[in-house]
C-alpha positions as CSV (number, residue, x, y, z in Angstrom):
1,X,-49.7,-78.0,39.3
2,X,-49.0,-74.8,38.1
3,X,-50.9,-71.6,39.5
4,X,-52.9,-71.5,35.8
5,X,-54.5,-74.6,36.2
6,X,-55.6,-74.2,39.9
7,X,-57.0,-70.6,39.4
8,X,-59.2,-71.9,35.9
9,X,-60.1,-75.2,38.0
10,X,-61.3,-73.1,40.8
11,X,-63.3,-70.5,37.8
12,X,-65.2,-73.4,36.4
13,X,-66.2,-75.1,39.5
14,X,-67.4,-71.4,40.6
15,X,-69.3,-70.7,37.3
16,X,-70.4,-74.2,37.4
17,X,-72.3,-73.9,40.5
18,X,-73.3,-70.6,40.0
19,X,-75.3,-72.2,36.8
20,X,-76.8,-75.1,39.3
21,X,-78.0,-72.4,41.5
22,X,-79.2,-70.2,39.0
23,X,-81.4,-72.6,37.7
24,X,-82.6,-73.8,40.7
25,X,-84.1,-70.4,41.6
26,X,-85.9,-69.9,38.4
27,X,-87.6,-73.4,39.0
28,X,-88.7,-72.4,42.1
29,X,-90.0,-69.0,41.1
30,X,-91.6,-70.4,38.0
31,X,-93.3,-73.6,39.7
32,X,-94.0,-71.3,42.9
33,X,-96.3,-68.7,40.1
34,X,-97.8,-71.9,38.2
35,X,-98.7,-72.8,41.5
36,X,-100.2,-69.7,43.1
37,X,-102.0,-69.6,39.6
38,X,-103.8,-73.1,39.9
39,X,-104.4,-72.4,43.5
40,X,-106.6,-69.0,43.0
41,X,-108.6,-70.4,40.0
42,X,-109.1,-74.0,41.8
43,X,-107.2,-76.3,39.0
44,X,-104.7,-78.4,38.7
45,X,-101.3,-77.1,37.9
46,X,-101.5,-79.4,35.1
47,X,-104.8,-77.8,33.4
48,X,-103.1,-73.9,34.4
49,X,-100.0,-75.2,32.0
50,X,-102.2,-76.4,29.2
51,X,-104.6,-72.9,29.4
52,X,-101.4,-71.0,29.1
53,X,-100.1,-67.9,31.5
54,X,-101.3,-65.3,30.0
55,X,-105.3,-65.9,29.0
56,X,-107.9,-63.5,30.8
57,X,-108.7,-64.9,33.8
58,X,-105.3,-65.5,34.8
59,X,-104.4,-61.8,34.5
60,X,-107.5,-60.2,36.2
């Protein structure tokens, strides 16, 4: 194989699991807030979800 094609292989596998990880992290910090937020007002993380982030309580 020529040196082209094994240095873009190795780029998209790179970029590629950059992307996994990426969005791995921003699950966790989103699910780790929704569930900080449920667990201070006593609710499900369900109910937190369907109030919204950003109402009143939530913010005080």
């Amino acid at each position: 194989m020529s040196e082209f094609i094994v240095v873009h292989c190795r780029d998209v596998l790179a970029i590629g699991l950059l992307d996994v990880f990426t969005c791995v992290l921003a699950g966790f910090a989103i699910f780790s807030i929704l569930g900080y937020l449920a667990h201070n007002q006593g609710k499900d993380v369900h109910d937190v979800v369907k109030e919204g982030l950003f109402n009143k309580e939530s913010v005080i």
